[in-house]
C-alpha positions as CSV (number, residue, x, y, z in Angstrom):
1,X,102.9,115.8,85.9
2,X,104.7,118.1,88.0
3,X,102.1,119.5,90.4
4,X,103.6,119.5,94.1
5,X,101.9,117.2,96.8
6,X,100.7,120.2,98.7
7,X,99.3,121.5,95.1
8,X,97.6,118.4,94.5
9,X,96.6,118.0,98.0
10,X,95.3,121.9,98.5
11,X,93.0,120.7,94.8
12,X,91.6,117.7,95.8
13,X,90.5,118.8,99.3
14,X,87.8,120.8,98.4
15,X,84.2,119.4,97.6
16,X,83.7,122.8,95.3
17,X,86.8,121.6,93.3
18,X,86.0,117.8,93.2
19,X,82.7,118.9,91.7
20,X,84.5,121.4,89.1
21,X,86.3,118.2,88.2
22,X,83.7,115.7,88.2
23,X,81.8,118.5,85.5
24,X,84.8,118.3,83.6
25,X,84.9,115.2,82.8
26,X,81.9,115.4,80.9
27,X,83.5,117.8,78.9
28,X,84.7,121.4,78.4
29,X,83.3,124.1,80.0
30,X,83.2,127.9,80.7
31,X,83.9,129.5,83.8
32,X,80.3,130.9,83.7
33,X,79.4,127.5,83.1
34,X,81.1,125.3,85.9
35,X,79.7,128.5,88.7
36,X,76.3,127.9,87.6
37,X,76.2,124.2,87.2
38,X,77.7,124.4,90.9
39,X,75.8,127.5,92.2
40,X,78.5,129.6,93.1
41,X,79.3,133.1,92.1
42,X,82.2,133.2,88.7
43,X,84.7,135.2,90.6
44,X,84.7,132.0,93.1
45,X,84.9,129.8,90.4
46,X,87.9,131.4,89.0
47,X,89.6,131.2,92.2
48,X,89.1,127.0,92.7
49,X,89.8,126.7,88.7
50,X,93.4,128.5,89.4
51,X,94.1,126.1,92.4
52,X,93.4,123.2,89.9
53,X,95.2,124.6,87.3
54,X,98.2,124.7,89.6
55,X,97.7,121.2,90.5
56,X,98.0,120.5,87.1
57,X,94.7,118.7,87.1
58,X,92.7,121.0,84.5
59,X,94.2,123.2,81.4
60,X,92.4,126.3,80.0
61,X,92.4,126.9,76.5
62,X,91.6,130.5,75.6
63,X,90.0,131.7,72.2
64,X,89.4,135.7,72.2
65,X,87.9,136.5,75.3
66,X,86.7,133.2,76.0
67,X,87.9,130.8,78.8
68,X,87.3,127.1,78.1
69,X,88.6,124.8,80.7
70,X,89.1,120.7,80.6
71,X,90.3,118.1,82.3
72,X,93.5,116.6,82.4
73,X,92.6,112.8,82.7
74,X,96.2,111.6,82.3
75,X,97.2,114.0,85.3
76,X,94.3,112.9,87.4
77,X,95.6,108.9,86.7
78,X,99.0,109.6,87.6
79,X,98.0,111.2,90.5
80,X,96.0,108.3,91.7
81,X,98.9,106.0,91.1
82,X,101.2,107.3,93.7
83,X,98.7,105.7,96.1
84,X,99.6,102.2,95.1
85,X,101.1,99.9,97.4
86,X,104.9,99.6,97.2
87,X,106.3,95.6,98.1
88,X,109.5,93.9,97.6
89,X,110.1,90.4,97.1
90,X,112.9,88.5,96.5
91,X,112.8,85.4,93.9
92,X,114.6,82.6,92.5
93,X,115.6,83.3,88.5
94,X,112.9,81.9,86.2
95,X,110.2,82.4,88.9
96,X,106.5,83.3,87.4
97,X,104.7,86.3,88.2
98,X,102.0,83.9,89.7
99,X,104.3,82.4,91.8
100,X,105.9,86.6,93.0
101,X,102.1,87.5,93.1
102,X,101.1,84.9,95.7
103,X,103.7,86.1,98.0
104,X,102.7,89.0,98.5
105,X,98.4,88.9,98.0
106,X,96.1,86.2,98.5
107,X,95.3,85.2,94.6
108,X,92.4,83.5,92.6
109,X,92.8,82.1,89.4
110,X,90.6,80.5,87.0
111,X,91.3,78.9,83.6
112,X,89.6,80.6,80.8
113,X,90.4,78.7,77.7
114,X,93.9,77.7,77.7
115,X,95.3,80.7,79.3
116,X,94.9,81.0,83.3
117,X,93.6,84.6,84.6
118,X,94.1,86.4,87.9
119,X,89.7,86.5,89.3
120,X,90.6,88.1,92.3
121,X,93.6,89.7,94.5
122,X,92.9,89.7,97.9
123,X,89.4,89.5,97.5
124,X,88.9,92.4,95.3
125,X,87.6,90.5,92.7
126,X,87.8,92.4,88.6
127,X,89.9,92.1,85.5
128,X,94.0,92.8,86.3
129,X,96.6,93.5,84.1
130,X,100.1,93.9,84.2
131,X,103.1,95.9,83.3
132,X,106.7,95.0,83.7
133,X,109.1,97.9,83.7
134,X,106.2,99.7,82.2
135,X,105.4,97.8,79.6
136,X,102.6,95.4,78.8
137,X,103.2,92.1,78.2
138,X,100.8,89.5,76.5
139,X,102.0,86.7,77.9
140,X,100.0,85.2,81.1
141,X,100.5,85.5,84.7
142,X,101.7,81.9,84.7
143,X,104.4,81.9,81.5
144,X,105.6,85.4,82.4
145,X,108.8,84.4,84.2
146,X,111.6,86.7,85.6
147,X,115.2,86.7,84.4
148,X,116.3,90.3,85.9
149,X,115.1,92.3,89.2
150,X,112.4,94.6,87.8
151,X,109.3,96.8,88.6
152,X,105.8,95.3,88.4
153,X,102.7,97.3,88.2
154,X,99.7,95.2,88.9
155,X,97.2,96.9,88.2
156,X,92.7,96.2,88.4
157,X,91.0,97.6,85.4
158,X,88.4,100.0,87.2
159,X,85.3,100.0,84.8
160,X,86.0,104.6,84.6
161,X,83.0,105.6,82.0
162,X,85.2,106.9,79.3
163,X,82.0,108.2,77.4
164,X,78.3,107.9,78.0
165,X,75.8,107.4,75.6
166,X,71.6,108.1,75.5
167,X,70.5,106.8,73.2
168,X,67.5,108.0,71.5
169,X,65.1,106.3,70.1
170,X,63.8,108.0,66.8
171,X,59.7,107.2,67.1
């Protein structure tokens, strides 16, 4: 993504263009489209599409004449990541990730099975998973140990509707 900050910021501080965006992610749609839906005119519509465009947030695909715009989701993710909170911490080698965790956030854990989950970080409580030097790994917060400095994304799984479904009973 390579949308400046001022880009992104300029897109995202308009209630026009976080609408444009929130019809988007139902799928594609026309300029004519998105201005009605909305209730604004299609020249004005054209105008907040380019700013998110610019931003990087939405593409337009073009076929003849026709304008069809989506959402870029990946984008829109990366963007939201810059807003995670940076900490540093300094361990002993062979320290778990529970241990590095509980310095830095109040953590509850619960035994589910044999394997012991993360319930709640500071009080926000959800499903968390983990990524170390960007990758996942699939072993648990308590066997994951650390051998080398290196980058931890802890991150909550959000329950985002990736697709939404009526369902229609045939009578």
């Amino acid at each position: 993504m390579n949308g400046s900050g001022e880009n992104l910021l300029k897109a995202i501080s308009s209630d026009t263009r976080l609408s444009i965006l929130e019809l988007l992610s139902e799928g594609d749609k026309h300029i004519s489209g998105l201005a009605r839906e909305i209730g604004i005119s299609v020249p004005v519509a054209a105008k907040h599409v380019k700013i998110l465009e610019k931003a990087e947030l939405i593409e337009r695909k073009k076929f003849g004449n026709t304008h069809m715009i989506s959402i870029k989701l990946n984008n829109v993710y990366s963007f939201l990541d810059r807003f995670a909170e940076n900490r540093k911490l300094e361990v002993e080698e062979g320290t778990s990730l529970l241990e590095a965790l509980k310095n830095v956030a109040a953590v509850e854990v619960r035994e589910m099975g044999d394997r012991i989950k993360v319930v709640s970080t500071d009080g926000e409580e959800g499903f968390y998973v983990y990524e170390v030097d960007g990758k996942f790994s699939d072993k648990t917060v308590d066997e994951y140990k650390f051998y080398e400095d290196a980058i931890v994304e802890w991150k909550k799984l959000i329950p985002v509707t990736k697709k939404r479904l009526l369902v229609n009973i045939r009578r």
